[in-house]
C-alpha positions as CSV (number, residue, x, y, z in Angstrom):
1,X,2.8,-6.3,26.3
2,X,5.3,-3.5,24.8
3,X,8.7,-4.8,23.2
4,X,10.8,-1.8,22.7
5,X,14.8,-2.2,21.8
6,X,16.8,0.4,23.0
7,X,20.0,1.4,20.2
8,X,23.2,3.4,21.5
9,X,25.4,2.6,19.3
10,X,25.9,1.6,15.8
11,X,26.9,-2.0,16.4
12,X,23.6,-2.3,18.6
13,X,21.8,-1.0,15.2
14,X,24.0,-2.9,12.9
15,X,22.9,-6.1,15.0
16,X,19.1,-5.1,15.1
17,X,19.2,-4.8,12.0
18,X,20.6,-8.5,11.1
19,X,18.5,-10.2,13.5
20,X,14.8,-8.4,12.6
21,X,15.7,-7.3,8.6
22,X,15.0,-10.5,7.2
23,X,11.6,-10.3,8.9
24,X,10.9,-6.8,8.3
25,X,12.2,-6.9,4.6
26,X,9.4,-9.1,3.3
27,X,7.0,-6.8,5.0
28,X,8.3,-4.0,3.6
29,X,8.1,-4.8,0.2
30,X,4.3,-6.4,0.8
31,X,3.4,-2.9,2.0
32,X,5.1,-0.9,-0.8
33,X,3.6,-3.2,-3.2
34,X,-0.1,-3.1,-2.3
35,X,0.5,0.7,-1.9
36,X,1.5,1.1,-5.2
37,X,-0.9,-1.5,-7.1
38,X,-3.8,0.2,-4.9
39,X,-2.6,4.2,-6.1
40,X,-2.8,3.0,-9.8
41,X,-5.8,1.3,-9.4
42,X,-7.4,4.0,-7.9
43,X,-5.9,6.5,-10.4
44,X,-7.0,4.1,-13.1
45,X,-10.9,4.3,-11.8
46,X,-13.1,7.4,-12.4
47,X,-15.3,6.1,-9.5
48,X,-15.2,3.9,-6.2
49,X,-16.8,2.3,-4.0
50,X,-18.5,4.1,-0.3
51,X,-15.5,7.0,-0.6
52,X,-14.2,9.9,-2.8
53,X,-10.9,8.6,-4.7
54,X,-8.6,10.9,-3.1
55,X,-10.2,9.9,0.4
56,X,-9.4,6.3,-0.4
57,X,-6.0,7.7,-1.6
58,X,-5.2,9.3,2.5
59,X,-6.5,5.9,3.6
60,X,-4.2,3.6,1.4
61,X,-1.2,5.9,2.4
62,X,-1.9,6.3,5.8
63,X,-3.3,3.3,7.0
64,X,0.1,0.6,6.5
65,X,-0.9,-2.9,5.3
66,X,-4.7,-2.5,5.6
67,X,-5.4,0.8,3.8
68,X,-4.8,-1.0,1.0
69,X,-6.8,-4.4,2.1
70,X,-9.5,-2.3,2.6
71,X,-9.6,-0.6,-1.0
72,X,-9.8,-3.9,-2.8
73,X,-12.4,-5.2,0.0
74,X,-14.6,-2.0,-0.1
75,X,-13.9,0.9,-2.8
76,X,-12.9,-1.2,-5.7
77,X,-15.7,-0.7,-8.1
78,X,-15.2,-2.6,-11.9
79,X,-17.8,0.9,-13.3
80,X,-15.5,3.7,-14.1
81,X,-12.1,2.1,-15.4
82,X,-10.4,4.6,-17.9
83,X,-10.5,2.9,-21.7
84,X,-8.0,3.4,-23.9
85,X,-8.8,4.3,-27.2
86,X,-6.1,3.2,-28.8
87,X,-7.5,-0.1,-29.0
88,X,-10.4,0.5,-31.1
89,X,-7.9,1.4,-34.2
90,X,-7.2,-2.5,-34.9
């Protein structure tokens, strides 16, 4: 089954755009999110899990809403985070 929505105009895209944005916004921002805690995480890490970091990096980018599911599932590793040294001055 394919859905596809044909736009000519920009009332047609204004009214797409009320009927599906409160569905797609929600989304959205779930996607951007995980993206972004996922980069930092794996930025954070010297090591991961069954993949090179910047492999994992193409697959969190590239793959929408489960590239990043699949980092936390799979290439998270806890060995390798990044200490600060700051801490130890207390």
């Amino acid at each position: 089954m394919q859905i596809t929505y044909k736009v000519d105009t920009l009332q047609e895209l204004i009214d797409w755009i009320i009927k599906w944005g409160p569905l797609l916004l929600p989304l959205v921002l779930i996607q951007l999110g995980l993206m972004v805690f996922a980069a930092l995480d794996i930025a954070k890490k010297k090591k991961t899990k069954n993949f090179n970091p910047i492999i994992w990096v193409l697959i969190v980018c590239l793959v929408n809403m489960i590239g990043p599911i699949l980092y936390f599932v799979f290439g998270r590793s806890d060995e390798g985070v990044i200490k600060d040294d700051d801490d130890d001055d207390i």
